[in-house]
C-alpha positions as CSV (number, residue, x, y, z in Angstrom):
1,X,-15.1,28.2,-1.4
2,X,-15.2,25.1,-3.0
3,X,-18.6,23.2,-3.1
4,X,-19.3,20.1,-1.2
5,X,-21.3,17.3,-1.7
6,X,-21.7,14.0,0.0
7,X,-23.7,13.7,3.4
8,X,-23.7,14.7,6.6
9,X,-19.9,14.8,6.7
10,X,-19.2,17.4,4.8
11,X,-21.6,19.8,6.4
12,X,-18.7,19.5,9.7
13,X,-15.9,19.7,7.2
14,X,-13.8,23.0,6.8
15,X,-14.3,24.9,3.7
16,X,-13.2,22.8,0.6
17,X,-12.7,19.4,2.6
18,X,-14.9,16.5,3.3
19,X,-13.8,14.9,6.2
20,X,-15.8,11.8,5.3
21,X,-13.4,10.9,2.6
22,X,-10.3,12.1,4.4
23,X,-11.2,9.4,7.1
24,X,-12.2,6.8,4.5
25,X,-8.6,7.4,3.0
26,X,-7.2,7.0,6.1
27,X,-8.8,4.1,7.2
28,X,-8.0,2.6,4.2
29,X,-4.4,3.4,4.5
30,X,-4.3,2.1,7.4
31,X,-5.7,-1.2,6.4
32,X,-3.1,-1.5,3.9
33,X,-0.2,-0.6,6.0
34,X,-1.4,-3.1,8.9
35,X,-2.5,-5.7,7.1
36,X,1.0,-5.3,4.6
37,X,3.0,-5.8,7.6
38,X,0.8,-8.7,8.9
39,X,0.4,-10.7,6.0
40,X,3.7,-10.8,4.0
41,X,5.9,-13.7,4.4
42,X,9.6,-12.7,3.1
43,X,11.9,-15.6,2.8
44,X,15.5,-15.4,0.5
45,X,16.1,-17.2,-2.5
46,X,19.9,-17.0,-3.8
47,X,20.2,-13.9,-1.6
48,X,17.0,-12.4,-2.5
49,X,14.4,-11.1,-1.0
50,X,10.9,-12.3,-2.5
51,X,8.0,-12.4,-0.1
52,X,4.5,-13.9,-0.3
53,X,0.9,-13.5,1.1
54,X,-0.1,-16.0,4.2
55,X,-3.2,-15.7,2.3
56,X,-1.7,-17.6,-0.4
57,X,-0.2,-20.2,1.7
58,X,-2.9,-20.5,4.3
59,X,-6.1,-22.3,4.1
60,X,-9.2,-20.7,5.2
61,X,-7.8,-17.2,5.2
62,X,-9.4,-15.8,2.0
63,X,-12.9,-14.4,3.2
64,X,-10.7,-11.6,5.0
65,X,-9.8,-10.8,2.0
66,X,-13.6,-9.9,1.0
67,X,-12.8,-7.2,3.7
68,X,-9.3,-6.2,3.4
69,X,-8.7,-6.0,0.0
70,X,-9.5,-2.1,0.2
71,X,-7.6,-0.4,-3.0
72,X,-10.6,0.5,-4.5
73,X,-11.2,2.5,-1.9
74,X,-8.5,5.1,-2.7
75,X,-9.9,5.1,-6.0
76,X,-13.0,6.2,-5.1
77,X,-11.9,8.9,-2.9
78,X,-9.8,9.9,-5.7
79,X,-12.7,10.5,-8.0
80,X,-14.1,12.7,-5.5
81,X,-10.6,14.5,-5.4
82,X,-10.5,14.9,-9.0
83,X,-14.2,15.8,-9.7
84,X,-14.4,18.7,-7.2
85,X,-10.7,19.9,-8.3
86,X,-11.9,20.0,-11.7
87,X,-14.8,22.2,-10.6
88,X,-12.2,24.9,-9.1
89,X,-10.6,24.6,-12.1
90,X,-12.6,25.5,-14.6
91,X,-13.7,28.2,-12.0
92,X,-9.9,30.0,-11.8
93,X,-10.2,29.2,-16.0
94,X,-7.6,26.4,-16.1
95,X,-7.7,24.0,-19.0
96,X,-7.9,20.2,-18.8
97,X,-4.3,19.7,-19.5
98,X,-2.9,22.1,-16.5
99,X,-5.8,20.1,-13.9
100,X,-3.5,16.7,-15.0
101,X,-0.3,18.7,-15.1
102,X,-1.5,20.4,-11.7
103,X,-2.8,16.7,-9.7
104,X,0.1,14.9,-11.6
105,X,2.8,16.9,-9.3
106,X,1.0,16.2,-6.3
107,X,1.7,12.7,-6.7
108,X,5.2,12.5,-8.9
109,X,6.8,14.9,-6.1
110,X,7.0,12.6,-3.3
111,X,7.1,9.6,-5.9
112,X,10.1,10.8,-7.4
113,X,11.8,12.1,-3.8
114,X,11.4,8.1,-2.5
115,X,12.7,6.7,-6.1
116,X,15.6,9.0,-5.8
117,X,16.7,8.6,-2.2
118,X,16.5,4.6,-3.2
119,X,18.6,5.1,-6.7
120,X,21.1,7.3,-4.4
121,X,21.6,4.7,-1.9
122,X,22.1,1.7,-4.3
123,X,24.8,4.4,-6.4
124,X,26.9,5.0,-3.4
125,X,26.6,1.4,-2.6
126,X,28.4,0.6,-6.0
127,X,30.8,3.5,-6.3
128,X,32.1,2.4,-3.2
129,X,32.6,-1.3,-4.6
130,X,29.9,-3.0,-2.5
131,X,27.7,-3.7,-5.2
132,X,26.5,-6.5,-2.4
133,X,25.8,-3.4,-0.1
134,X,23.2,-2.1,-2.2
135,X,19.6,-3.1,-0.9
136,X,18.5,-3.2,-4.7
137,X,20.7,-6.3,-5.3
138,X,18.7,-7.9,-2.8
139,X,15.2,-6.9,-4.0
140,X,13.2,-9.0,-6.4
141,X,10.9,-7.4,-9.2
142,X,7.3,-7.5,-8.5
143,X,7.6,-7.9,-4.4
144,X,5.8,-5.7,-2.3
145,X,8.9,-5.6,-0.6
146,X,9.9,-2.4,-0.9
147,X,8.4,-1.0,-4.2
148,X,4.7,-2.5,-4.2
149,X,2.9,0.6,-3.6
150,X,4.4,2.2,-6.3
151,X,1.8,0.1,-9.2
152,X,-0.9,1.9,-7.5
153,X,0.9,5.5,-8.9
154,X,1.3,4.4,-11.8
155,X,-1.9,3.2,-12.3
156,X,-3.6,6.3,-10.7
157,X,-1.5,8.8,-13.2
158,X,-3.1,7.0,-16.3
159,X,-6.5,7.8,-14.2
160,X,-6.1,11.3,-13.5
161,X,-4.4,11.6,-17.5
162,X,-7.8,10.3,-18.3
163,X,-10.4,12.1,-15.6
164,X,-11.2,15.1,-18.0
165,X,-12.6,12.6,-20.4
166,X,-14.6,10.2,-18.1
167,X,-15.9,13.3,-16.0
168,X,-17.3,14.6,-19.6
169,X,-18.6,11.1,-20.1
170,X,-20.3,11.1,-16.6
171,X,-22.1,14.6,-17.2
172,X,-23.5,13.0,-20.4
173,X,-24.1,9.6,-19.5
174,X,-24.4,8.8,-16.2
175,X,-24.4,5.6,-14.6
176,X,-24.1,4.0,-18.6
177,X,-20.3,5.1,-18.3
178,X,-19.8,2.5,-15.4
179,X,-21.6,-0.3,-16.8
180,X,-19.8,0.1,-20.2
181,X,-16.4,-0.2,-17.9
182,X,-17.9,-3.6,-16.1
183,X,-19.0,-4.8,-19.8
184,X,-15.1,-4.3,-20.8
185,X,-13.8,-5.6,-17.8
186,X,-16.2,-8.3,-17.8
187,X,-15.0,-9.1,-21.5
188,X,-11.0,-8.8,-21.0
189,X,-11.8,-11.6,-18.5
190,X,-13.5,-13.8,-21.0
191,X,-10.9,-13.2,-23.5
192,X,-8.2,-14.0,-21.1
193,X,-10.2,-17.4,-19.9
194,X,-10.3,-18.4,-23.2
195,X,-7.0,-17.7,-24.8
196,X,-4.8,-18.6,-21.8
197,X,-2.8,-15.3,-22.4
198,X,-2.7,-12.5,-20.4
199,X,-2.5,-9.4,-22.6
200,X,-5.9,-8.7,-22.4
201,X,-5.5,-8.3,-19.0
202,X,-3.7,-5.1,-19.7
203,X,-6.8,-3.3,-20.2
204,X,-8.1,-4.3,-16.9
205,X,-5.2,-2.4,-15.1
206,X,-7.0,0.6,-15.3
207,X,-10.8,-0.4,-16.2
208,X,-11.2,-2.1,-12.9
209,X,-9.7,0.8,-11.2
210,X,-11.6,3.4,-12.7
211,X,-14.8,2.0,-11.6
212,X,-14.4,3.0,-8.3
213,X,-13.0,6.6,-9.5
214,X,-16.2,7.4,-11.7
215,X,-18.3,6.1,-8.2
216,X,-16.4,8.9,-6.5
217,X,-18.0,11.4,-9.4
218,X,-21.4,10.1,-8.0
219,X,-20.3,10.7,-4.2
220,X,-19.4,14.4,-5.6
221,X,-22.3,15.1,-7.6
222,X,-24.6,14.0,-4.4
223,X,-26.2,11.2,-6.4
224,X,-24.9,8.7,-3.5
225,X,-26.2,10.9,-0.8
226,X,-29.4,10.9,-2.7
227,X,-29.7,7.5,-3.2
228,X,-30.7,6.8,0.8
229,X,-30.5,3.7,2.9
230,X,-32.0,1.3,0.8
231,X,-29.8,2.1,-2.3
232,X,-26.5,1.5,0.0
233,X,-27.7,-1.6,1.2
234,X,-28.8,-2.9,-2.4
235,X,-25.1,-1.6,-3.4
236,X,-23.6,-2.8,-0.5
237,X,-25.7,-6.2,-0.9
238,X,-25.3,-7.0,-4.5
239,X,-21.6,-6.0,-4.5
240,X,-21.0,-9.1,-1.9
241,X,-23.2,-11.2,-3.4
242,X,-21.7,-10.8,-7.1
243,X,-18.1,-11.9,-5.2
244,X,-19.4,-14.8,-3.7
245,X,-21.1,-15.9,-7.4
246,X,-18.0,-15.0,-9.2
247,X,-15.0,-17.1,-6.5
248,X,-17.6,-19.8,-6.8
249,X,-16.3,-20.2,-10.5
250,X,-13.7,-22.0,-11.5
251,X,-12.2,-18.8,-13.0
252,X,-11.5,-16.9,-10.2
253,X,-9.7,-17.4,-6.8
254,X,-11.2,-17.2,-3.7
255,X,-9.5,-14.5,-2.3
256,X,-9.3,-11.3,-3.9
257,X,-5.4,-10.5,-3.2
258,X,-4.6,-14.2,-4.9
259,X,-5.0,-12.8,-8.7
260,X,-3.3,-15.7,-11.2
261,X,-3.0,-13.1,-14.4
262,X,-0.1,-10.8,-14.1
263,X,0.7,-8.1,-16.8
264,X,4.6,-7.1,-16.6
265,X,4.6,-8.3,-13.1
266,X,1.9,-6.4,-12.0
267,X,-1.2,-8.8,-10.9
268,X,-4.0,-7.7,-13.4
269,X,-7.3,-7.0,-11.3
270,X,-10.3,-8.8,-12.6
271,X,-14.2,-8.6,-12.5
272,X,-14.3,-10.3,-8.9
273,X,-12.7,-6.4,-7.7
274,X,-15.1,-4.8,-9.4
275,X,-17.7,-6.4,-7.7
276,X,-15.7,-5.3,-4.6
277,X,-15.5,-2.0,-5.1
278,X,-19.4,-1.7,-4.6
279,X,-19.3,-3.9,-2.2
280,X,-17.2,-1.3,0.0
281,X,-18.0,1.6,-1.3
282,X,-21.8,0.7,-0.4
283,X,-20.9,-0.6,2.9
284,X,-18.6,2.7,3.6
285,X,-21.6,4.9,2.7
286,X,-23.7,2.9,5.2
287,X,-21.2,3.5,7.8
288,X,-21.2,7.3,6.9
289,X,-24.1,8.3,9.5
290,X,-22.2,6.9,12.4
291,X,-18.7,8.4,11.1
292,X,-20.7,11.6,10.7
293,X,-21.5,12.0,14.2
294,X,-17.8,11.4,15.0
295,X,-16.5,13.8,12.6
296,X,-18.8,16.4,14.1
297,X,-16.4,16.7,17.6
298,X,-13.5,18.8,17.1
299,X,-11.1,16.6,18.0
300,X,-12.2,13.9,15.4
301,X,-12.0,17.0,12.9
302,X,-7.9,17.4,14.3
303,X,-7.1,14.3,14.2
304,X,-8.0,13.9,10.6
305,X,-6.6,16.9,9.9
306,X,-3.2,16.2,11.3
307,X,-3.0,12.8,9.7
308,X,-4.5,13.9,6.5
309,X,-1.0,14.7,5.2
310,X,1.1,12.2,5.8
311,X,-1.4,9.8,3.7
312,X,1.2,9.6,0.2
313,X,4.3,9.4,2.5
314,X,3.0,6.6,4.7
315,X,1.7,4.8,1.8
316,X,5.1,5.5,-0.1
317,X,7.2,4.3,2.7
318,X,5.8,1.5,4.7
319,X,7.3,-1.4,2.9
320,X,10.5,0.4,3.3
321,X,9.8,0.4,6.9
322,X,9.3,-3.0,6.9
323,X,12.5,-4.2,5.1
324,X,14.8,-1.5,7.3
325,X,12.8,-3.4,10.7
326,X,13.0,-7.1,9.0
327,X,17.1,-6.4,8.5
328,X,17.6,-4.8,12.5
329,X,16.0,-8.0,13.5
330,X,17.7,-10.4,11.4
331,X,21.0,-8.4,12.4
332,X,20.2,-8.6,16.0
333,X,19.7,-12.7,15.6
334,X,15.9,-13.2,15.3
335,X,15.1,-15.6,13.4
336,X,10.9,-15.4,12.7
337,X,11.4,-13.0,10.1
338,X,12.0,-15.2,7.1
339,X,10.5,-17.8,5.7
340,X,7.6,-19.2,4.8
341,X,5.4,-21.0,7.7
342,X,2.3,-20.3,9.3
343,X,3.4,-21.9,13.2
344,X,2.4,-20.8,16.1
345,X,5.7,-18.9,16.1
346,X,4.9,-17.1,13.0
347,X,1.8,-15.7,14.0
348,X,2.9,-14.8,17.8
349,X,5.9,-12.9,16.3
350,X,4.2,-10.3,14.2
351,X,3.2,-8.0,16.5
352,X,6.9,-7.7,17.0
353,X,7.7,-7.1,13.4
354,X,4.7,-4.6,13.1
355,X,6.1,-2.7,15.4
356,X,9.6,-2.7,14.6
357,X,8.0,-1.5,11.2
358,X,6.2,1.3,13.0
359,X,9.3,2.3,14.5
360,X,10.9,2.5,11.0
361,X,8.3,3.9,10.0
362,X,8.1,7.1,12.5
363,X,11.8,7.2,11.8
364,X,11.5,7.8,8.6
365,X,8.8,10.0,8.7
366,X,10.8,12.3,11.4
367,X,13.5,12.4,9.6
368,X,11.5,13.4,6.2
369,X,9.7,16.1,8.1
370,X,13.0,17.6,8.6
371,X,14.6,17.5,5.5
372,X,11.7,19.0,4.4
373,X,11.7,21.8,7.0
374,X,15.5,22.4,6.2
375,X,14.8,23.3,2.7
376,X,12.2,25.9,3.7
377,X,14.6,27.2,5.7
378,X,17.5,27.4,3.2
379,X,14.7,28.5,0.6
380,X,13.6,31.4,2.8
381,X,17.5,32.1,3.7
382,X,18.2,32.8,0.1
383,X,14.8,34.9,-0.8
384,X,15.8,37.0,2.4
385,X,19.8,38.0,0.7
């Protein structure tokens, strides 16, 4: 059995799993999703899709985004992953290289099944001469419409590449690993302020991220759950806090999903989602006790269990989802679905898009579920000859 660390949670969890974490991933991914399908604003320019946050074109909206902006959550949850499948391996006598190899095909699978099914669409679309056809004609580079999510993988690989290393550094040194990451991050920003050029922001692609990972290595250790109340709330506390010093430069924007550096048209992360990462992970660690209780009934326990696996694939194919819904409704004459104003229109219409999206959604999921159960079956028919 793998050992568990982390609370009250995990003492309700099945062997190997901390249901704590599998709800905070899920809550998270269901922040994204919702808030994804809330907040975007698609419009077409020269027959292109580009869309926009209402954030970014909405005054007063930002301090949701103190709340919202809830990536750094997967990471931490993936440090946790990562730090206790590291521990099985070296248990079963598996080197460093077969862990990446190993956690690298849990994500690349699915990655590479939704890249594939997209690349065969838009190749039938042009060897049947409708290169117009072809939904990739119609995309823009850098939306989150419909391959956003996929800078998070990409991002998370170079992590997990890199996991053996900073798990060794956390043994060793402790806490002095994450403040040398802030330091750097802290000083990619500087460098950035002052040149005017973006490079350095490079760096903070995966520095910022990995804060949150090497917090998960604490969670997993028990050092969080050691810590007690007043250590969350100081966490919690000072994470908020250093957001509201930072936005109050001129440097950095107000909201944290407004990010003015971009690095090959992914939006470089900066020192103000550092400061949010403690900020949730604190405040999700003082919500722990209550989820705890919940997580102890056995139909909180199924319910995360059920959803558990459809995490990657819902994260992988909700912006799909919500260009397949966004064309039905265009098709079928609606016009609230593109373009960029914040009227009382716009806001009374989403619920309709989100759940034309979770429509799409389901759909897709269904019909992934069984493709997926066809292949067993073929598989099985051909062990059984």
């Amino acid at each position: 059995m793998v050992e568990r660390h982390g609370g009250a949670a995990a003492e309700s969890a099945p062997p190997g799993r901390d249901l704590f974490m599998d709800l905070l991933r899920l809550v998270a991914m269901t922040a994204v999703v919702f808030l994804h399908w809330l907040s975007l604003m698609p419009s077409i320019s020269d027959g292109i899709v580009v869309d926009r946050n209402v954030v970014d074109v909405t005054v007063g909206l930002w301090p949701l985004t103190w709340l919202a902006e809830v990536m750094a959550l997967f990471f931490f949850v993936g440090g946790y992953a990562n730090w206790v499948s590291m521990r099985a391996a070296r248990h079963i006598g598996e080197t460093p290289a077969q862990f990446v190899v190993r956690r690298w095909n849990r994500l690349l699978r699915p990655t590479l099944a939704f890249l594939g099914l997209w690349l065969g669409i838009d190749l039938l679309a042009r060897a049947m001469g409708h290169r117009d056809a072809s939904p990739l004609a119609h995309v823009s580079t850098g939306n989150t419409i419909p391959f956003g999510p996929l800078w998070f993988i990409g991002v998370y690989l170079v992590v997990i590449a890199s996991s053996p290393i900073t798990a060794a550094a956390h043994r060793r040194w402790g806490a002095r690993v994450v403040v040398a990451m802030v330091v750097a991050v802290a000083l990619a920003d500087v460098v950035t302020f002052s040149t005017h050029v973006a490079a350095a922001m490079a760096f903070n692609l995966v520095l910022v991220w990995s804060v949150p990972h090497q917090l998960g290595y604490f969670y997993a250790d028990g050092s969080l759950a050691r810590m007690g109340l007043r250590g969350r709330v100081v966490m919690a506390g000072s994470g908020l806090l250093a957001i509201a010093g930072l936005t109050s430069l001129p440097y950095y924007p107000r909201s944290l999903v407004t990010l003015p550096w971009t690095v090959s048209f992914i939006a470089a992360p900066m020192l103000t989602q550092v400061a949010s990462a403690f900020w949730l992970v604190g405040l999700a660690l003082l919500l722990q006790p209550a989820a705890a209780r919940v997580l102890s009934r056995p139909w909180a326990q199924r319910v995360v269990g059920a959803a558990t696996p459809y995490a990657m694939p819902v994260f992988l194919w909700h912006m799909t989802a919500y260009l397949v819904a966004a064309s039905v409704l265009v098709w079928s004459g609606a016009d609230f679905v593109y373009g960029i104003r914040t009227d009382p229109t716009w806001w009374w219409t989403r619920p309709v898009l989100i759940l034309a999206s979770a429509v799409a959604l389901g759909a897709i999921l269904a019909v992934r579920r069984s493709l997926r159960m066809m292949r067993h079956r073929l598989a099985g028919a051909a062990v059984s000859r």
